[in-house]
C-alpha positions in Angstrom: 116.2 91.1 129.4 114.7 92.0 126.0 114.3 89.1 123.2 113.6 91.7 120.9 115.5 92.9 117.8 115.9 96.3 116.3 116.5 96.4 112.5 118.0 99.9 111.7 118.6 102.0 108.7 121.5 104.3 109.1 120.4 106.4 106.7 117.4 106.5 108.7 118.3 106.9 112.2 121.8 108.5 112.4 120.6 109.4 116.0 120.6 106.2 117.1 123.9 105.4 115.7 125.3 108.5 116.6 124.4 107.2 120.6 127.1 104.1 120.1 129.9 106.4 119.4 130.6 106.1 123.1 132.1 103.6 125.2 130.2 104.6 128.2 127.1 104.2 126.9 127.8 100.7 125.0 129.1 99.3 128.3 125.6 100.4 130.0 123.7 98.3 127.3 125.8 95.6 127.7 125.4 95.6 131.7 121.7 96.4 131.6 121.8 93.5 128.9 124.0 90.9 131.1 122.6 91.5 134.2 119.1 93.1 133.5 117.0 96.4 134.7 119.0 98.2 137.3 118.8 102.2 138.5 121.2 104.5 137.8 123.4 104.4 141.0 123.5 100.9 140.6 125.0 101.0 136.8 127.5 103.7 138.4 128.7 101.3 141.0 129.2 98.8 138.3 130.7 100.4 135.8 132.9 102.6 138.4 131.4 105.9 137.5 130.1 109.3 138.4 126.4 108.9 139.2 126.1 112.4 136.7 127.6 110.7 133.8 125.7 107.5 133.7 122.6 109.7 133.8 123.8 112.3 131.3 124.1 108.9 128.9 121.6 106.9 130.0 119.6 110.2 128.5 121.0 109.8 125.3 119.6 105.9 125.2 116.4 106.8 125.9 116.0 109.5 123.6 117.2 107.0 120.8 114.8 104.3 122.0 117.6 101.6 123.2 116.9 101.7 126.8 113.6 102.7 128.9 113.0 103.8 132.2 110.3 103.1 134.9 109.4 104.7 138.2 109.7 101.9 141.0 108.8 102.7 145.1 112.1 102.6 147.4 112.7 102.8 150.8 112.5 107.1 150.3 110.4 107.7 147.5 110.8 106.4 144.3 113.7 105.7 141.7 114.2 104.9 137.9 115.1 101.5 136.7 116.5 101.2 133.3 115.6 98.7 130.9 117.5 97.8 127.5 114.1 97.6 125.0 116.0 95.2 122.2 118.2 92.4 122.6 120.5 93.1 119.0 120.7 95.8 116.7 121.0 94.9 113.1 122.1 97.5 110.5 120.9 96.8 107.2 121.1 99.3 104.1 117.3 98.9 102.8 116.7 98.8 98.9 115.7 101.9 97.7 114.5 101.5 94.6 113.3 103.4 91.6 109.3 102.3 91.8 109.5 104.8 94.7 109.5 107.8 91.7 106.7 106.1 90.3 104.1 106.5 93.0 105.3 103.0 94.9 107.4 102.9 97.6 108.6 99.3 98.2 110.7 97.2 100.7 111.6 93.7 100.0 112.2 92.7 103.9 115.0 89.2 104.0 112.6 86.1 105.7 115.5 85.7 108.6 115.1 89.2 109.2 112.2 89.4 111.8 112.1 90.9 114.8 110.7 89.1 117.0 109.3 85.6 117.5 106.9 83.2 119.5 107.2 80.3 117.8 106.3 76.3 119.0 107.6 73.2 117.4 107.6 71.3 114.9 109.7 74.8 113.7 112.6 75.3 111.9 114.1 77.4 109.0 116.9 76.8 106.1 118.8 78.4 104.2 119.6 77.5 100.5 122.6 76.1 101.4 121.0 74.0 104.5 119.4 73.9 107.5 119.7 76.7 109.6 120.7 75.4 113.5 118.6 72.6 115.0 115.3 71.7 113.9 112.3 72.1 116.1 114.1 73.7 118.7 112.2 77.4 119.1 115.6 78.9 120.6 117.0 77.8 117.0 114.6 81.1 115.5 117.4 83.6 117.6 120.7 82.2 115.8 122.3 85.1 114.0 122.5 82.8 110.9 118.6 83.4 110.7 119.5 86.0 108.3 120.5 83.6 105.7 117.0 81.7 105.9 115.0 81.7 102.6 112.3 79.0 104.0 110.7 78.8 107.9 108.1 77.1 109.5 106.3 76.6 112.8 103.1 74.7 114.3 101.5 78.0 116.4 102.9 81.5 117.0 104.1 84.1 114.6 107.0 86.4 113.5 106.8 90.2 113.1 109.0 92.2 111.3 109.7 95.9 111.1 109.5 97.3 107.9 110.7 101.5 107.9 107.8 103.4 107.0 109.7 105.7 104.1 106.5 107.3 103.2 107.4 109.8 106.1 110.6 110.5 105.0 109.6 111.3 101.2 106.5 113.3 103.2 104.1 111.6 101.4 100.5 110.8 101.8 99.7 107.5 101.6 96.7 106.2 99.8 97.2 102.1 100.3 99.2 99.4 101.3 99.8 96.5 100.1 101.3 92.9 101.2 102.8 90.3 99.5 104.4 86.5 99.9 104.6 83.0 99.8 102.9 80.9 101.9 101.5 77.2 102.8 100.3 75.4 105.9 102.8 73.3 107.7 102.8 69.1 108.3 105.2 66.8 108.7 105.6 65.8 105.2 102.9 67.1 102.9 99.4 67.0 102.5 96.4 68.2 99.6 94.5 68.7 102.2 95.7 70.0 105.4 93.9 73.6 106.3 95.8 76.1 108.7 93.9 79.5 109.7 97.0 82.1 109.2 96.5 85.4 110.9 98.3 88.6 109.6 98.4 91.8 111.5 99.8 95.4 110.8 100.9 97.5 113.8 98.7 94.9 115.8 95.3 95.5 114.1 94.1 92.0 112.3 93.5 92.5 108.8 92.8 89.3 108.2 92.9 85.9 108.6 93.2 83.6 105.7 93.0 79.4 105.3 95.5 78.1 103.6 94.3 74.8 101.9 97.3 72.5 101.8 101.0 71.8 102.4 101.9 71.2 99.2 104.3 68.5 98.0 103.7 67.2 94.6 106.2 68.4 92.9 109.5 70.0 93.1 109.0 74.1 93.6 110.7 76.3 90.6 113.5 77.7 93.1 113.6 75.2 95.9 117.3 73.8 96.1 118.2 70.6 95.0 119.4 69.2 98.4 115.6 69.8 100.5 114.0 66.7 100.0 111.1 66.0 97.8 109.5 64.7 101.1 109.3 68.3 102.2 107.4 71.5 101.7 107.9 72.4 98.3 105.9 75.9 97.9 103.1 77.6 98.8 100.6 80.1 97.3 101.3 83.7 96.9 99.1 85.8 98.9 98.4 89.6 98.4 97.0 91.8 100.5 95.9 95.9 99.9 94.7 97.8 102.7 92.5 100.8 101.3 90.3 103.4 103.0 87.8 101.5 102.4 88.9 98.3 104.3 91.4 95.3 103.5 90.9 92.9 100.2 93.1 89.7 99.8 93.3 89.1 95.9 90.7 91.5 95.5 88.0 90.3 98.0 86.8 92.6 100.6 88.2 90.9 104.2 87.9 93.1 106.6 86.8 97.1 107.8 90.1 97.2 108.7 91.4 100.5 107.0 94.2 102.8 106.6 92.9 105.0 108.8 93.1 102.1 111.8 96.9 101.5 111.3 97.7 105.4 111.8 100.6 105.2 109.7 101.3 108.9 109.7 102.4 108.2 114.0 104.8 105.3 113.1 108.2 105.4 111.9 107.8 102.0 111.3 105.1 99.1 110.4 104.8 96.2 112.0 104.2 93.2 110.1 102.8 90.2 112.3 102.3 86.5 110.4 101.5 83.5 112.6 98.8 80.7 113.6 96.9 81.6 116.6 96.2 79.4 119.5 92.6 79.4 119.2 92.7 79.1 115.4 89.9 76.7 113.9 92.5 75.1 111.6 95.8 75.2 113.5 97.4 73.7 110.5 101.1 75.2 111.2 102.5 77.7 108.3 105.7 78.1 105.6 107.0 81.0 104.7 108.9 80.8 101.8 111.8 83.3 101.0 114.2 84.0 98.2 116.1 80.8 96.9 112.6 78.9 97.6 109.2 78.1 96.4 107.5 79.3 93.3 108.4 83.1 93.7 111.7 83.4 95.4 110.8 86.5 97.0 111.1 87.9 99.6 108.1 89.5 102.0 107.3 92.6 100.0 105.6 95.6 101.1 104.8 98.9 99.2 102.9 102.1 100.1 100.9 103.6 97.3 101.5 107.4 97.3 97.7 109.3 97.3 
């Protein structure tokens, strides 16, 4: 079964919702979900249907990308086993906003709102009105109420989100992208000096890897909530990345070669957004990632393509 999370548009991918409008085909996903990869005679024995319908709408889910299929030997030839590819669906209406006549086209992507997640303890995430299920419990980073957090943190690992790639649906070339948010190392309690090596990656090409110098606690940050104690990470630097033709700069220092032309954006409908510590990482100092309703900022992971 899937651990993976699908974060849809509906103005966007009507297809996809279009495919739920049947009960058949939600009750495959939820048996292929349940009880894991299965071939199609096996979902028409379960569900107690004709082996030509559960094919005709198992078609349907893979053309929409919710379920895939793989060629397995059997005792006489071979057969197709279905997989379900995500775990939940989430609908969200994205903000569309005006900087997207003005040469910008921007998403402000929720903290909670990831994807998917590899994450070790210490871990945890909040929400402005408190923590957010158990802390440093890993399973605690798949609670629904994720989507309320506005602060999370892990020792090693990383979360990747899915941002929608709108420059294809305004058919627009795009001449840079850029990356912004809030971020610290991670210790328990504070520390001035505790370095952590954090790794970003867009549609799994490093860009960079930048070393955050401390966890910082000195003081109180501007939107952090009055109930998170002062003993705990407060806020974090804001860090801005701009991939170019001409390779990736982090507050305007050249990084890395890596350039537009190495995240093909014009074959994805979508750009994947990777932040995490990696397990060989010289300074695996954990990370914070600080959302709206915390920090200095209050904001939440912003991306925007820069039209050419």
């Amino acid at each position: 079964m899937s651990n993976e999370i699908m974060v849809v548009d509906p103005l966007e991918r009507l297809d996809l919702l279009k495919s739920l409008a049947s009960e058949v085909r939600v009750r495959i996903l939820d048996l292929l979900h349940r009880k894991g990869p299965k071939n199609v005679n096996q979902v028409a024995e379960e569900l107690g249907l004709p082996q030509s319908t559960i094919s005709a709408n198992i078609q349907v889910l893979v053309d929409v990308g919710l379920i895939e299929t793989k060629s397995q030997k059997a005792r006489k030839g071979s057969q197709k086993v279905c997989y379900s590819t995500f775990s939940e669906l989430v609908v969200v209406f994205k903000d569309r906003t005006p900087a997207q006549d003005l040469g910008v086209i921007e998403v402000a992507m929720p903290l909670g709102l990831y994807t998917r997640c590899e994450v070790s303890a210490p871990c945890g995430l909040c929400s402005t009105d408190g923590v957010i299920g158990l802390l440093d419990v890993p399973d605690t980073f798949l609670d629904p109420d994720r989507m309320r957090a506005g602060l999370l943190w892990f020792t090693r690992g990383f979360v990747e989100y899915q941002f929608p790639n709108n420059a294809t649906l305004a058919n627009a070339k795009v001449g840079g992208l850029e990356l912004a948010m809030e971020l610290s190392s991670e210790v328990p309690g504070t520390s001035k000096d505790w370095p952590s090596d954090i790794t970003v990656a867009i549609n799994g090409h490093e860009i960079d890897t930048w070393t955050a110098p401390a966890d910082y606690g000195d003081k109180r940050g501007k939107h952090t909530p009055g109930w998170w104690k002062l003993a705990g990470s407060q806020y974090g630097d804001l860090a801005h990345w701009r991939v170019t033709n001409n390779g990736t700069y982090r507050n305007n220092d050249k990084v890395s070669k890596c350039s537009l032309a190495d995240l093909e954006l014009e074959r994805h409908r979508s750009i994947r957004i990777r932040i995490g510590v990696k397990e060989d990482a010289r300074h695996p100092g954990g990370i914070n990632i600080f959302g709206s309703g915390f920090g200095n900022y209050s904001n939440d992971i912003v991306l925007r393509l820069l039209k050419a």
